[in-house]
Structures are given as C-alpha cells and as structure tokens.
Backbone as ProteinMPNN parsed JSONL, in Angstrom:
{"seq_chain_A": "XXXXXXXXXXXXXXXXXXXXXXXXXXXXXXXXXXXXXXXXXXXXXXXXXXXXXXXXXXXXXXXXXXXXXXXXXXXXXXXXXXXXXXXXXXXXXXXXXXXXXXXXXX", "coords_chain_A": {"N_chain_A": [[-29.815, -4.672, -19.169], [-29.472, -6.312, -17.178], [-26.441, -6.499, -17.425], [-25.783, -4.503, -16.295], [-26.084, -4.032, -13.585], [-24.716, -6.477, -13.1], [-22.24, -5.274, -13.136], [-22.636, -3.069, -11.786], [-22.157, -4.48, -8.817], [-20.044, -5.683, -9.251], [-18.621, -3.022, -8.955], [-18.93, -2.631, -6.372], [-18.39, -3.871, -4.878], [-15.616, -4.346, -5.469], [-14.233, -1.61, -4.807], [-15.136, -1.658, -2.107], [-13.093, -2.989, -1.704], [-11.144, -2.311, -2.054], [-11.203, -0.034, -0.149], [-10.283, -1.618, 1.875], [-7.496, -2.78, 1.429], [-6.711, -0.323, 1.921], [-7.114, 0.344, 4.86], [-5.388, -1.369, 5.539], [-3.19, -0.903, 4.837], [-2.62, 1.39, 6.004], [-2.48, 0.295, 8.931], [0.029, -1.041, 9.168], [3.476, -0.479, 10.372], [5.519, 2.455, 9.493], [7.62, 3.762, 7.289], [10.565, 2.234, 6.621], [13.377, -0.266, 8.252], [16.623, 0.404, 8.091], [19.925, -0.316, 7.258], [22.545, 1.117, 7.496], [26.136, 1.372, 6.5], [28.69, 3.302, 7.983], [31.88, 4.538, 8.32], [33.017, 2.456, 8.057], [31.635, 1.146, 10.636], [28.574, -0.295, 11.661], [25.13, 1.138, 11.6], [21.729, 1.571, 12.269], [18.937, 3.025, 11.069], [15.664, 4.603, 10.977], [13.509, 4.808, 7.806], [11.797, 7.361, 6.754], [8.822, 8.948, 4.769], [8.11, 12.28, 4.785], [5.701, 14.841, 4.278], [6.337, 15.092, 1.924], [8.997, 14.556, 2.078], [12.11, 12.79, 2.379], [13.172, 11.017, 5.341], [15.693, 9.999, 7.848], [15.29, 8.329, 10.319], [17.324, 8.231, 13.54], [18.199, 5.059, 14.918], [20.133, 3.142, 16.196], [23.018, 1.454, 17.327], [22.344, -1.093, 17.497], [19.587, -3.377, 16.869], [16.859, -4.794, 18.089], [15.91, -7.753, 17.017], [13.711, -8.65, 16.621], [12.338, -6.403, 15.956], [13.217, -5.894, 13.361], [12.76, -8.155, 12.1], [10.025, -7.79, 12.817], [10.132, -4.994, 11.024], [10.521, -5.869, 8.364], [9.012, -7.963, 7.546], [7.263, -6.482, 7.152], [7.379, -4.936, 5.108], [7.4, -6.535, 2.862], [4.33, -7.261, 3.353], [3.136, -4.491, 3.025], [4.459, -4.379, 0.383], [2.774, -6.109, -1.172], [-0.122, -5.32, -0.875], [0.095, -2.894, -1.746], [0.364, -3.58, -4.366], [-2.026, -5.191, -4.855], [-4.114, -3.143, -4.398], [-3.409, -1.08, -6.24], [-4.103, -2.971, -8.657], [-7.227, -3.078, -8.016], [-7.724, -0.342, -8.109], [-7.452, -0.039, -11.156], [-9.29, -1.223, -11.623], [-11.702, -0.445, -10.773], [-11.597, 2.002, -12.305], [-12.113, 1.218, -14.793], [-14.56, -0.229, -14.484], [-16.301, 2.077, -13.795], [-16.067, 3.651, -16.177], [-17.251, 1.793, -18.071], [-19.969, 1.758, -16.827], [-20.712, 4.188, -16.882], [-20.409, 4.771, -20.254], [-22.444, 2.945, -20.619], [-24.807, 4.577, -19.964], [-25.047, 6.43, -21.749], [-25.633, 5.616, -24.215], [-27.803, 3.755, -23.772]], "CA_chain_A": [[-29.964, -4.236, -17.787], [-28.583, -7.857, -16.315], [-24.963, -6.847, -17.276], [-25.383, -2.9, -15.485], [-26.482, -4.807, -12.542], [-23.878, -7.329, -12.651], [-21.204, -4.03, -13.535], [-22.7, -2.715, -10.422], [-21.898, -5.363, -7.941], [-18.587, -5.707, -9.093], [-18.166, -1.853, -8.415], [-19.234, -2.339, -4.836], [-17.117, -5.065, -4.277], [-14.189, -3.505, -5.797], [-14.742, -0.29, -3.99], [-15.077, -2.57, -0.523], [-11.69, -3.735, -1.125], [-9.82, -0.59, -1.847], [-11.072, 0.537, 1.167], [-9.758, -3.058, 2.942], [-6.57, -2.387, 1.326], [-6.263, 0.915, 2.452], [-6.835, -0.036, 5.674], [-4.696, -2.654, 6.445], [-2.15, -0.698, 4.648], [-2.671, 2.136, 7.5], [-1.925, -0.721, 9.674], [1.417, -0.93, 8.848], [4.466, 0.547, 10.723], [5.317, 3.463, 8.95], [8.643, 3.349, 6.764], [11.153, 0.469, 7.111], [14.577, 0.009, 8.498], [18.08, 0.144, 6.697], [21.441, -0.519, 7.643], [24.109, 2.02, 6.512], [27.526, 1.518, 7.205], [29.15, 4.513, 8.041], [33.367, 4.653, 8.375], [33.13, 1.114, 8.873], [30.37, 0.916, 11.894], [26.8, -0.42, 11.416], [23.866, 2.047, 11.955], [20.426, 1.525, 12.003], [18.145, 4.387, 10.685], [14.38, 4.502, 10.128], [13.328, 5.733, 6.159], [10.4, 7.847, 6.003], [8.769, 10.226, 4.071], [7.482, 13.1, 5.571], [5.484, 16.184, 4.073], [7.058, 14.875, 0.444], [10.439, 14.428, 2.321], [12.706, 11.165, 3.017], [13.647, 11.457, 6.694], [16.187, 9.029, 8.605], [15.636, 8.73, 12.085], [18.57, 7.227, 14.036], [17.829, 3.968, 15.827], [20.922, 3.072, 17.039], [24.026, 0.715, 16.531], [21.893, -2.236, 17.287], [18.054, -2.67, 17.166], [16.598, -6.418, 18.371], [16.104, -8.947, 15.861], [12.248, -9.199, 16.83], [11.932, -5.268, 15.167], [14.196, -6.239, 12.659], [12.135, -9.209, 11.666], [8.972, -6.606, 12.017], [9.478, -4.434, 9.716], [11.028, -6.591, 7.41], [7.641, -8.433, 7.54], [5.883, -5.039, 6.722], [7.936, -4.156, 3.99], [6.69, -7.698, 1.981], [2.908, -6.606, 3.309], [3.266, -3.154, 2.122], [4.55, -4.113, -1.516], [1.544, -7.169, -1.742], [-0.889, -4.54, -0.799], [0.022, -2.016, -3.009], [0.256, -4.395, -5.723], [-3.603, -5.31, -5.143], [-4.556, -1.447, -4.481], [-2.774, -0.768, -7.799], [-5.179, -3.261, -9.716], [-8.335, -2.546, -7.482], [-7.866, 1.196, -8.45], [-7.367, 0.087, -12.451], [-10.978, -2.125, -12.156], [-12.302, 0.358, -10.48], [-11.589, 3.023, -13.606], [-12.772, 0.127, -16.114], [-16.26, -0.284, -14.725], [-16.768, 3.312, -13.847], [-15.82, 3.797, -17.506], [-18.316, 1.274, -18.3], [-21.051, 2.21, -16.394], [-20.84, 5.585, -17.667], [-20.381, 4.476, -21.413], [-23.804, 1.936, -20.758], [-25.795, 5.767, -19.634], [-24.751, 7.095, -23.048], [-25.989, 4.498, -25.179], [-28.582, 2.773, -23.442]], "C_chain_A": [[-29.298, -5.206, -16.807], [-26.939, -7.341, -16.746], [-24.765, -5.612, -16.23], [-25.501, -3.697, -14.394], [-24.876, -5.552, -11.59], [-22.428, -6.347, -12.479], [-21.169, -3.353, -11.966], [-22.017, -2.874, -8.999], [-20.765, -5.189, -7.555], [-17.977, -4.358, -8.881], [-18.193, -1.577, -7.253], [-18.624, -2.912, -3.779], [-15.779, -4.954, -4.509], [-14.154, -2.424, -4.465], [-14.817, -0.645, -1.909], [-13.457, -2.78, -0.611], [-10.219, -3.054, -1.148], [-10.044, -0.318, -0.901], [-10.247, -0.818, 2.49], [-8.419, -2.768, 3.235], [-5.761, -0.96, 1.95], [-6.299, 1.301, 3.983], [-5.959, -0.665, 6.189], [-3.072, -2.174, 5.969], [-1.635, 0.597, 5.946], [-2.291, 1.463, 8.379], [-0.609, -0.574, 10.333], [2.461, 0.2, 9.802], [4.905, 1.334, 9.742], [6.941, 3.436, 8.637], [9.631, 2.194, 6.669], [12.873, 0.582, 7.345], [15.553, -0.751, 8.26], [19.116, 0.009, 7.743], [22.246, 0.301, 7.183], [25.496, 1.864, 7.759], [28.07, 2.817, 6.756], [30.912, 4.208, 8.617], [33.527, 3.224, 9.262], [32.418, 0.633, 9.637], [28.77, 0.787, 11.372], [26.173, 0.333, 12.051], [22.644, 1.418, 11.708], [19.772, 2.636, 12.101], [16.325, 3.571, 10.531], [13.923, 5.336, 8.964], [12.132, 5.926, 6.742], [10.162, 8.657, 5.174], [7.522, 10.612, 4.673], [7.01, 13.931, 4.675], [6.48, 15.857, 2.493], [8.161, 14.852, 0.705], [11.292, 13.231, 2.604], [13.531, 11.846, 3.956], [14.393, 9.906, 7.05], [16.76, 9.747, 9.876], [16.734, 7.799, 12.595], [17.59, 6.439, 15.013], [18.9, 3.276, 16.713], [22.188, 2.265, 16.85], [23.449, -0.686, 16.411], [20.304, -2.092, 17.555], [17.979, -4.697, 17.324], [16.055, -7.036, 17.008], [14.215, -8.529, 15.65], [11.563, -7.498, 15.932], [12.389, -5.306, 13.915], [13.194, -7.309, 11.661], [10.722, -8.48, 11.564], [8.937, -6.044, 11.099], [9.802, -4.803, 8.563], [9.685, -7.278, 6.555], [6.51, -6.993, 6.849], [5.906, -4.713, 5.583], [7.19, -5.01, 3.364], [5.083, -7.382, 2.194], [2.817, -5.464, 2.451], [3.156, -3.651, 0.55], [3.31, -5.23, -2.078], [0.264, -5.781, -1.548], [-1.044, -3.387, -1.737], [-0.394, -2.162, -3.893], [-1.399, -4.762, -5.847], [-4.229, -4.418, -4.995], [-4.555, -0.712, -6.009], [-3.947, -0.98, -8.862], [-6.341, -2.963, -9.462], [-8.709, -1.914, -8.543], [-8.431, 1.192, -10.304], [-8.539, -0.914, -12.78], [-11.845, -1.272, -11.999], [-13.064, 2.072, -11.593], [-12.264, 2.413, -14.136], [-14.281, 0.172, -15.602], [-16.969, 0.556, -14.247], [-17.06, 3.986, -15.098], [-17.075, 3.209, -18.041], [-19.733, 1.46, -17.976], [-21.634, 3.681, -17.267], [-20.876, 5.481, -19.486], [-22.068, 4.0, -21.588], [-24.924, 3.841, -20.812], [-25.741, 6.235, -20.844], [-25.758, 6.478, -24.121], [-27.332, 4.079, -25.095], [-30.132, 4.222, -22.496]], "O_chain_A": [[-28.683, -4.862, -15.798], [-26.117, -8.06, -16.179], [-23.824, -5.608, -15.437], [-24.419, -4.282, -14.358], [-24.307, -5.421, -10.507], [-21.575, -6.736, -11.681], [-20.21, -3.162, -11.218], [-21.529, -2.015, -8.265], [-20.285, -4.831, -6.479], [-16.777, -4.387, -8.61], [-17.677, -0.549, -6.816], [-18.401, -2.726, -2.583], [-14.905, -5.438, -3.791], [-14.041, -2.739, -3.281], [-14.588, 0.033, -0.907], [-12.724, -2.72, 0.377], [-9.076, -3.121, -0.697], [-9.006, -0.214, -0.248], [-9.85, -0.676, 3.646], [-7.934, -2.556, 4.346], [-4.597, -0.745, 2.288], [-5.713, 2.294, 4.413], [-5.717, -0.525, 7.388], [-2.037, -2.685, 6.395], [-0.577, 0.634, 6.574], [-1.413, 2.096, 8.966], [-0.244, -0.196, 11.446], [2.254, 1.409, 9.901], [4.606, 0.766, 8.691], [7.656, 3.121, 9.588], [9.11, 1.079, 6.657], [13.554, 1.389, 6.713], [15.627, -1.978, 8.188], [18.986, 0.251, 8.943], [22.721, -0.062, 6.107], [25.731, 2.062, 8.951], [28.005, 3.331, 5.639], [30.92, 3.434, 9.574], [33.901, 2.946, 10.402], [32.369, -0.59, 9.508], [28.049, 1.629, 10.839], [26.488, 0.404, 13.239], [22.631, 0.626, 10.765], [19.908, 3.322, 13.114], [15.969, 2.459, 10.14], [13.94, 6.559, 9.108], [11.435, 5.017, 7.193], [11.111, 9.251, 4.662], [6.489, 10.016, 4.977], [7.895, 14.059, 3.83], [7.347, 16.68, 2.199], [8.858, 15.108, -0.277], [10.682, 12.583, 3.455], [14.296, 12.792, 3.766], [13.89, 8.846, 6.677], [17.55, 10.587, 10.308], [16.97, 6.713, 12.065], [16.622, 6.854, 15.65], [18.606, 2.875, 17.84], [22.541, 2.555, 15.707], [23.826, -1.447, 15.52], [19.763, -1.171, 18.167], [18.729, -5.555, 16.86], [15.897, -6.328, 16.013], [13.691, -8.186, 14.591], [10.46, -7.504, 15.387], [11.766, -4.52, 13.202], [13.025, -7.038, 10.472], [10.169, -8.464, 10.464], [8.076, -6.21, 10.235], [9.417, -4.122, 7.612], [9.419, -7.169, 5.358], [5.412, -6.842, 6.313], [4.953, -4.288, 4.929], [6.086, -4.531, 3.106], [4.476, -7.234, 1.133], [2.452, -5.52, 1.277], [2.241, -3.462, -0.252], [2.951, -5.202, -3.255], [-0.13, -5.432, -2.66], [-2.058, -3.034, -2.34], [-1.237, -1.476, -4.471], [-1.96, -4.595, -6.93], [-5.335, -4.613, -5.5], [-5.395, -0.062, -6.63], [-4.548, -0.17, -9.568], [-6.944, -2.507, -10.434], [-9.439, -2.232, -9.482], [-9.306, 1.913, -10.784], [-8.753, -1.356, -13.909], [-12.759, -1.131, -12.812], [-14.094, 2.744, -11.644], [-13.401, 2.885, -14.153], [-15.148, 0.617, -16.355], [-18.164, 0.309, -14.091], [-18.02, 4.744, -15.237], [-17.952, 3.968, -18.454], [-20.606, 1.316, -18.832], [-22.606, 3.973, -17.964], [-21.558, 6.384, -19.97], [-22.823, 4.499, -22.422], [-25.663, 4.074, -21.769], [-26.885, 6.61, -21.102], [-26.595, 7.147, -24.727], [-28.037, 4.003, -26.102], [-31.161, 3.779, -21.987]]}, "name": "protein", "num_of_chains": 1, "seq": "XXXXXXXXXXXXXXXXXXXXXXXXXXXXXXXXXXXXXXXXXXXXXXXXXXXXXXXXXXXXXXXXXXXXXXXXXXXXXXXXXXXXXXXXXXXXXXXXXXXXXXXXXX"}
C-alpha cells in the first residue's frame, strides 16, 4: 500500500507539470521566423500551422533584430518544453500502467 501511495504522488506531480508545460508552451509566440531568399532579395516570412496547414505570412524585407532575437529565443523554449512534455506524457503512461496493474493483483 506504501508504494500505491508513493505511485500516487508521483502521478499528481507529473500530471501538475504537464499542465505547467502546457502552459508555458501556450505562452509562446506562435510559429517562428525564416529567411527565404527569393531572386536574390531577403524576405522575412512567419511559419505556421494552421487547421493542419503550414502558412507563411509575409513580414517584410527587414524585421528588427529585437523580434528576430524573440522568436529565435522561443524556438529554443519551444523545443526544451516539448522535450520535457514528451517525457512527462511517457511517466505519466508508466504509472497509470502501474497503478492499474497494482488494482489487478492486489
């Protein structure tokens, strides 16, 4: 009964931090912006995906450094966040799994 307990905890505290993650990933400006050269001339576009679609919005021939340096910054948030959402999600299976295995048995 001391390990369901302890199985517990760590499901509540998991479960807290997917939702953290999933917050702070909401946060986040919303796609991230590319450079395409086009017949020689720099563009700036914004990538998203829309409705299961990748959309590029035009931004312009130049965009300030200080947005530039934003979402650049977001992009590195984004992929750390994921990356701990990712495992959350795959602890989250394991001691749901477990829990449910202990009801069987026990």
């Amino acid at each position: 009964m001391v390990i369901k307990g302890v199985l517990k905890e760590e499901l509540r505290n998991s479960l807290r931090m997917k939702k953290r993650y999933e917050d702070e990933l909401a946060k986040l400006p919303k796609g991230s912006l590319i450079k395409k050269k086009i017949k020689g001339h720099e563009y700036y576009y914004l990538l998203l995906r829309e409705e299961g679609k990748v959309r590029f919005v035009y931004k312009g021939k130049e965009v300030p450094l200080n947005i530039i340096k934003k979402y650049r910054e977001a992009k590195k948030i984004r992929a750390k966040y994921r990356n701990l959402l990712s495992h959350v999600k795959k602890e989250i299976k394991f001691l749901e799994r477990a829990l449910k295995s202990g009801k069987k048995t026990g």
